[in-house]
Residue frames as qw, qx, qy, qz and C-alpha x, y, z in Angstrom:
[[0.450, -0.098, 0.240, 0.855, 61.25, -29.03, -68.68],
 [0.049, -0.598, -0.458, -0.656, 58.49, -27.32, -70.95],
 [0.425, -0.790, -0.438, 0.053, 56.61, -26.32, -67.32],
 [0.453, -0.469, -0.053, 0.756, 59.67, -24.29, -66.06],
 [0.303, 0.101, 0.324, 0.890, 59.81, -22.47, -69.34],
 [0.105, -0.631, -0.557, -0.531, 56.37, -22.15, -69.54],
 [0.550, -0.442, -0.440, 0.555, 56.71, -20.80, -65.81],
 [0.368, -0.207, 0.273, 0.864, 58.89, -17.86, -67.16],
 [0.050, -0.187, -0.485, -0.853, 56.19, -16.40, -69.25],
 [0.251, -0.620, -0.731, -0.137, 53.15, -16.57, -66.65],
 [0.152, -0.581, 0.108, -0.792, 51.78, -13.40, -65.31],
 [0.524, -0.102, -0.733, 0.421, 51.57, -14.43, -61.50],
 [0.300, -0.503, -0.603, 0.541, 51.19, -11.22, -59.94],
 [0.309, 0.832, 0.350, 0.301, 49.49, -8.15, -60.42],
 [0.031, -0.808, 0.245, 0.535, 52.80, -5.94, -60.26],
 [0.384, -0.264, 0.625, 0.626, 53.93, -7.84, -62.90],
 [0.194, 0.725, 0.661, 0.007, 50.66, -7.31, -64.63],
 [0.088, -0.926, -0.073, 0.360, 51.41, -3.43, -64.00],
 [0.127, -0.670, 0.528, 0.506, 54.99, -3.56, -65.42],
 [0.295, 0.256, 0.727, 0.565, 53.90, -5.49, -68.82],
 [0.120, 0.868, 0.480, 0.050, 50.59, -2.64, -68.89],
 [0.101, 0.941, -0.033, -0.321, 53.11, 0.11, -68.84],
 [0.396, -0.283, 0.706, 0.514, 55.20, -1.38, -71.28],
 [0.301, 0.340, 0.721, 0.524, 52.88, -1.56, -73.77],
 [0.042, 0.885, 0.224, -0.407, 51.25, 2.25, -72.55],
 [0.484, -0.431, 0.505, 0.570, 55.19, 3.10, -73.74],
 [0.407, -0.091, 0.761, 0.498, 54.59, 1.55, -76.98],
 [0.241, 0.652, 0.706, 0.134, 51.14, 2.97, -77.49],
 [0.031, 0.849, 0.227, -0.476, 52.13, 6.16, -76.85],
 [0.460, -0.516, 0.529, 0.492, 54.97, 5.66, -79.03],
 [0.319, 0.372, 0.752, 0.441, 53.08, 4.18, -82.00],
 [0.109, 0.825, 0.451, -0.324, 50.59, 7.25, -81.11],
 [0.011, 0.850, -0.158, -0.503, 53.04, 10.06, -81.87],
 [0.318, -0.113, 0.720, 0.606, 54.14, 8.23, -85.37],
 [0.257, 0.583, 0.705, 0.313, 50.74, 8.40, -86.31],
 [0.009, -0.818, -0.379, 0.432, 50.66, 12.14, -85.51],
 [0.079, -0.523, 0.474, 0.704, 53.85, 12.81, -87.60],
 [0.160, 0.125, 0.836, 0.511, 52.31, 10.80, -90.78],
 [0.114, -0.651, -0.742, -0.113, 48.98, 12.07, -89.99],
 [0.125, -0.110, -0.475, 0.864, 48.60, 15.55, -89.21],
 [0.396, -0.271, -0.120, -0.869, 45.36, 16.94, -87.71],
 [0.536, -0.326, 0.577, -0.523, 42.62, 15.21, -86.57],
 [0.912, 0.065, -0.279, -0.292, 43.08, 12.10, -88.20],
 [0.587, 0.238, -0.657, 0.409, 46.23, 11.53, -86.49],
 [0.333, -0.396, 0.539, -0.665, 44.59, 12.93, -83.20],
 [0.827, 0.030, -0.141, -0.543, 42.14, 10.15, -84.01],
 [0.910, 0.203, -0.307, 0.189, 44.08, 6.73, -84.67],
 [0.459, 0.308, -0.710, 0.436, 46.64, 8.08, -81.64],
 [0.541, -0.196, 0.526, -0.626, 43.32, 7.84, -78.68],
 [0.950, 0.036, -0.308, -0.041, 43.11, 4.32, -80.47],
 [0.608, 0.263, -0.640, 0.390, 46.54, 3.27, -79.52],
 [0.040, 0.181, -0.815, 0.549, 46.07, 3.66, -75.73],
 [0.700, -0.243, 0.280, -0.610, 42.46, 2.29, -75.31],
 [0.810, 0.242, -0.534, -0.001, 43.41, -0.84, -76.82],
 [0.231, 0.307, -0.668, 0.638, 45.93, -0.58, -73.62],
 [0.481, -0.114, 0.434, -0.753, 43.03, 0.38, -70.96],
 [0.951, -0.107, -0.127, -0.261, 40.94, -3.13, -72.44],
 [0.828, 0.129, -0.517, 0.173, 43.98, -5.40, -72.29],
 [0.253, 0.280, -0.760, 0.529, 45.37, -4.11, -69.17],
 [0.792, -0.220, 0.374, -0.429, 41.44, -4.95, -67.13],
 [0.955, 0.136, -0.236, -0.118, 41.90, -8.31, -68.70],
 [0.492, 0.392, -0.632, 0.453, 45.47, -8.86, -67.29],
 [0.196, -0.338, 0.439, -0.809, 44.54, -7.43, -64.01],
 [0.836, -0.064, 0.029, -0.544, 41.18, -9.93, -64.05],
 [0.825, 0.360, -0.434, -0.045, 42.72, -12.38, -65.12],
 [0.216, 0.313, -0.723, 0.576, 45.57, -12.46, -62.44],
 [0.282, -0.269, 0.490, -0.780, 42.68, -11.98, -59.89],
 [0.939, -0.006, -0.016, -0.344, 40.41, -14.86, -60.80],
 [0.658, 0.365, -0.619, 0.225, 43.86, -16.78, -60.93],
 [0.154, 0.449, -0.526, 0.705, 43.99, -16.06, -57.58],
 [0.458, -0.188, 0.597, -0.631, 41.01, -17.06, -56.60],
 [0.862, 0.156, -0.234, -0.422, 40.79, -20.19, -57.93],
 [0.680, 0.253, -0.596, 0.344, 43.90, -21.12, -56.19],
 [0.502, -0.826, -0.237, -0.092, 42.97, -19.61, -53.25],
 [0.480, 0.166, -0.186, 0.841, 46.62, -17.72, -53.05],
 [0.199, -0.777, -0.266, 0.535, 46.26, -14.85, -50.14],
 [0.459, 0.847, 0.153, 0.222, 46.98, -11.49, -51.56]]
């Protein structure tokens, strides 16, 4: 039972990879432009080119991650 669920929550392939990395672009840009309205100038230019590199590390790691999954199972692409 737990396996199925846990199924349901594994990144597998690397579109889904893609469509969870622009989901949280979305959210970075989103958090970005709050920090411009509370911030203006360049501290808010500052603290919103944080919010999408944070994105650009976690989405190689997803993207690795799938691809060493792959080849450790030896799944074709």
């Amino acid at each position: 039972m737990w396996t199925r669920i846990k199924r349901l929550f594994t990144i597998k392939t690397k579109f889904e990879a893609f469509v969870i990395i622009y989901g949280l672009a979305m959210g970075a840009v989103e958090r970005g432009m709050h920090y411009l309205q509370q911030y203006p100038g360049w501290q808010g230019w500052m603290l919103f080119c944080c919010c999408p590199i944070a994105v650009f590390m976690v989405g190689g790691v997803l993207i690795d991650s799938v691809e060493r999954r792959r080849e450790e199972w030896g799944q074709p692409e």
